[in-house]
KEDREN-885354 format. One record per atom (N, C-alpha, C): residue number from 1; atom name; x, y, z. Coordinates in steps of 0.2 Angstrom, whole numbers, plus 5000, padded with zeros to 4 digits. Layout:
[NUM; "CA"; [X; Y; Z]]
...
//
This chain:
[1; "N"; [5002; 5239; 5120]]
[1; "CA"; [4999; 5234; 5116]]
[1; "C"; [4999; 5236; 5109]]
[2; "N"; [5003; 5231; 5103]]
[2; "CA"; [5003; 5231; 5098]]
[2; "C"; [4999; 5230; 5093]]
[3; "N"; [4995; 5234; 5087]]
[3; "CA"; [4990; 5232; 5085]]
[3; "C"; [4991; 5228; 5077]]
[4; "N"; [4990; 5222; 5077]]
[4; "CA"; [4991; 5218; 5071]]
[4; "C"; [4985; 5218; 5067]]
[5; "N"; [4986; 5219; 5060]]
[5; "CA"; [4981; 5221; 5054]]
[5; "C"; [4980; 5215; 5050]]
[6; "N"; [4979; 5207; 5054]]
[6; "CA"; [4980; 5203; 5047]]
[6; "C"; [4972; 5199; 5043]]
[7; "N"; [4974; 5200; 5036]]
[7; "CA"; [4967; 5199; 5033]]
[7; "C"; [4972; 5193; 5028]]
[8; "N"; [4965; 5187; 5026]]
[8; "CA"; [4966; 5183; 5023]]
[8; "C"; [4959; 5184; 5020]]
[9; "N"; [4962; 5185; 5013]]
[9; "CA"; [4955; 5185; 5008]]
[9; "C"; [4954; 5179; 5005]]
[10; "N"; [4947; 5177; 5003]]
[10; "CA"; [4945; 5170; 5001]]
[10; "C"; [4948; 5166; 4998]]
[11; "N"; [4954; 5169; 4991]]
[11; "CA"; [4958; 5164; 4988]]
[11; "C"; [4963; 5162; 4990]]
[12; "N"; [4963; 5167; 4997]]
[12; "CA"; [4970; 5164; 4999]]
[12; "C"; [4968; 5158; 5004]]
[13; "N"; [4963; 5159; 5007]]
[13; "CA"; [4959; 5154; 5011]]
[13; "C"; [4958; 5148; 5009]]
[14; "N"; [4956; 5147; 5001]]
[14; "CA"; [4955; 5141; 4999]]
[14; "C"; [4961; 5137; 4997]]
[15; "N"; [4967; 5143; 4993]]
[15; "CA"; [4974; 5140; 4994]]
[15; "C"; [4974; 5136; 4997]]
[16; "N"; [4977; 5136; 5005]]
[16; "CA"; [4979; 5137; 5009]]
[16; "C"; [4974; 5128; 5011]]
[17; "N"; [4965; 5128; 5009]]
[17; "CA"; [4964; 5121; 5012]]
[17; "C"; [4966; 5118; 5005]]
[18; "N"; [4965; 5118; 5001]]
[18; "CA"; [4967; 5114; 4994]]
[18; "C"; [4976; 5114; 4994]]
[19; "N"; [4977; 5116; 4997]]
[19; "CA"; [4986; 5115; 4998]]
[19; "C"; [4986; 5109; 5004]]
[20; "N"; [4981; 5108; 5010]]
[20; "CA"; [4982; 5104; 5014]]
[20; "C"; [4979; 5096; 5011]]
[21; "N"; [4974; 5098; 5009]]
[21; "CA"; [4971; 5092; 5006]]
[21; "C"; [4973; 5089; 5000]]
[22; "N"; [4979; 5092; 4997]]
[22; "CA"; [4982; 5088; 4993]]
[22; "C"; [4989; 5085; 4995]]
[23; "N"; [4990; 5088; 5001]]
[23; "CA"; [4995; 5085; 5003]]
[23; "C"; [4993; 5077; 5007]]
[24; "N"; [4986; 5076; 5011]]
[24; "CA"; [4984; 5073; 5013]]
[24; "C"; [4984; 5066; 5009]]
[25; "N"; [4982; 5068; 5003]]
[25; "CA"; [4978; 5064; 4998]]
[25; "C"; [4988; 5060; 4994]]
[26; "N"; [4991; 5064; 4993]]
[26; "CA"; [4998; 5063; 4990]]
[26; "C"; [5003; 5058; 4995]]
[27; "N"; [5002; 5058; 5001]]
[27; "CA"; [5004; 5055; 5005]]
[27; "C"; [5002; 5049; 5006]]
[28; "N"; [4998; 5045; 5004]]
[28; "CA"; [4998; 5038; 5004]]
[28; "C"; [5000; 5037; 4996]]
[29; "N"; [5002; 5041; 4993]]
[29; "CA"; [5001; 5039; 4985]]
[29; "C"; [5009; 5038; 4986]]
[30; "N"; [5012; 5043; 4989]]
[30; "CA"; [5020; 5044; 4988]]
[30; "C"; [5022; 5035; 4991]]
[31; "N"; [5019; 5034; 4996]]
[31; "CA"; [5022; 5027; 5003]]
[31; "C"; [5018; 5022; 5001]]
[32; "N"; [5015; 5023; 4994]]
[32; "CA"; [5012; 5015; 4995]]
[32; "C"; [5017; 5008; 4996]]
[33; "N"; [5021; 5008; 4992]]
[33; "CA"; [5025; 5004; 4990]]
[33; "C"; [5028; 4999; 4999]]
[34; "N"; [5029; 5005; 5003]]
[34; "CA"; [5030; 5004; 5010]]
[34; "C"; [5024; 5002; 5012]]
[35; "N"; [5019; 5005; 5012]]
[35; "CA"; [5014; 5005; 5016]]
[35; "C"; [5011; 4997; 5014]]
[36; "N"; [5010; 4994; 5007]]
[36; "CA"; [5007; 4987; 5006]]
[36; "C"; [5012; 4983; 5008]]
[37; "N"; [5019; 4983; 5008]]
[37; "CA"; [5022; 4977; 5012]]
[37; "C"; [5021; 4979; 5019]]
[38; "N"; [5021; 4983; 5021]]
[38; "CA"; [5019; 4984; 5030]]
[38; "C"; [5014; 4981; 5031]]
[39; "N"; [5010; 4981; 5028]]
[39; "CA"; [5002; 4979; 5030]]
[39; "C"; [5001; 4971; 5027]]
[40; "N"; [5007; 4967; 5024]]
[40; "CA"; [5007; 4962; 5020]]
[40; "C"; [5011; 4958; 5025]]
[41; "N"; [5016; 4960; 5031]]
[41; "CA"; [5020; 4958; 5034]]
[41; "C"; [5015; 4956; 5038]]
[42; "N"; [5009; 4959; 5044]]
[42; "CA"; [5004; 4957; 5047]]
[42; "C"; [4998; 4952; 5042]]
[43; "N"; [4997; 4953; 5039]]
[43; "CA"; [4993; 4949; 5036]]
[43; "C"; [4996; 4942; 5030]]
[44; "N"; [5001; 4943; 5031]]
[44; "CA"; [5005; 4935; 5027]]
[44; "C"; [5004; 4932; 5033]]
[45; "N"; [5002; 4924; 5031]]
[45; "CA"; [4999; 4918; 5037]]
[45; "C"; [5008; 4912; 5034]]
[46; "N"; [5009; 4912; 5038]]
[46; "CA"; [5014; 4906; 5038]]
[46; "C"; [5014; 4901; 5038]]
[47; "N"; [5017; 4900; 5032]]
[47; "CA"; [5016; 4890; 5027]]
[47; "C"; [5018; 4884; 5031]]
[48; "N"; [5016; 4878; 5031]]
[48; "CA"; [5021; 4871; 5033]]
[48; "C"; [5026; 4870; 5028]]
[49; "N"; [5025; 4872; 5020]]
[49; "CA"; [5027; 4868; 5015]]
[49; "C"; [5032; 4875; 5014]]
[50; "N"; [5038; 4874; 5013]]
[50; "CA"; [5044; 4876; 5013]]
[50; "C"; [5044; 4880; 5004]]
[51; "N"; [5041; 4876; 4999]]
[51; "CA"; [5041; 4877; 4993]]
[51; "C"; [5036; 4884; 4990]]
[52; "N"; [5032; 4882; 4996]]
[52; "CA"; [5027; 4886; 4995]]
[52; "C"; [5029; 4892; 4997]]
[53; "N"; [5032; 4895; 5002]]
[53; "CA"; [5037; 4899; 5004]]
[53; "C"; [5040; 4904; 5000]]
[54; "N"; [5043; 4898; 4995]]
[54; "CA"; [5049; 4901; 4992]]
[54; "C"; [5046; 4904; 4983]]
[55; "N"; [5041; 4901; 4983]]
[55; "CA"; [5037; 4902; 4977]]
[55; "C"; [5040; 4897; 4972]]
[56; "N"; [5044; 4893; 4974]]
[56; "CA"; [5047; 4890; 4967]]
[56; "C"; [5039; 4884; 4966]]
[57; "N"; [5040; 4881; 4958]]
[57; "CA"; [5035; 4878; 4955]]
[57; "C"; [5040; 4870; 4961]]
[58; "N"; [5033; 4867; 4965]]
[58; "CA"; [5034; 4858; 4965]]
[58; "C"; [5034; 4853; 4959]]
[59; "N"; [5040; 4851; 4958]]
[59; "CA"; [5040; 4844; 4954]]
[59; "C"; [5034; 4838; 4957]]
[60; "N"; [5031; 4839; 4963]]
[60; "CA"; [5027; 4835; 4962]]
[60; "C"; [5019; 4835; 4961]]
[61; "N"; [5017; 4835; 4954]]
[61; "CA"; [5011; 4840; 4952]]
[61; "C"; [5005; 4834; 4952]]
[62; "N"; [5001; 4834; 4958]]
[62; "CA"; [4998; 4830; 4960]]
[62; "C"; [4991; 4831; 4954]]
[63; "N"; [4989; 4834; 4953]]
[63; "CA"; [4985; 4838; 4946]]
[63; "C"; [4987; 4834; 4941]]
[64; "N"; [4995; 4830; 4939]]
[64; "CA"; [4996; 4827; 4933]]
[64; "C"; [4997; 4822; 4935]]
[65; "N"; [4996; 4819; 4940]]
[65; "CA"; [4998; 4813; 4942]]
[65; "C"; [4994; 4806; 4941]]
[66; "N"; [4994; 4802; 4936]]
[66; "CA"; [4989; 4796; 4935]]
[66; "C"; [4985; 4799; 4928]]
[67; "N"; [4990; 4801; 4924]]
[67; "CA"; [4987; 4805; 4918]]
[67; "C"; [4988; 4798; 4911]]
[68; "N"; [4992; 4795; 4912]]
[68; "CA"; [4994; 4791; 4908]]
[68; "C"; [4988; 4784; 4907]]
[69; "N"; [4987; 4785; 4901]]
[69; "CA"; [4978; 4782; 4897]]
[69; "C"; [4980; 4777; 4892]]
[70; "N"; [4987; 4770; 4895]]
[70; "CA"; [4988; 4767; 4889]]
[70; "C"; [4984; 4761; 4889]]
//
């Protein structure tokens, strides 16, 4: 039987969790971009109105309609 001598002293011990915990914390930071369309493909509810969809502005703007005070 071989005898191993290994010591790990305090700062290397806190390296070591401060290396894990920043990794932890970096990782949603580095994948947001991915991460909020994934979570946006479940949570987007689908439209009847085709316009709406598409984001283009409706020419038919129910808000100015019957505005005319002659």
């Amino acid at each position: 039987m071989r005898l191993v001598f290994g010591y790990i002293d305090p700062g290397a011990g806190s390296l070591v969790i401060q290396a894990i915990i920043a990794a932890l914390v970096s990782v949603p930071f580095f994948f947001r971009n991915a991460i909020r369309s994934t979570i946006g493909r479940f949570r987007h509810k689908p439209t009847d109105d085709g316009a709406a969809a598409t984001g283009s502005a409706a020419p038919e703007d129910k808000g100015a309609a019957g505005t005319d005070s002659e």
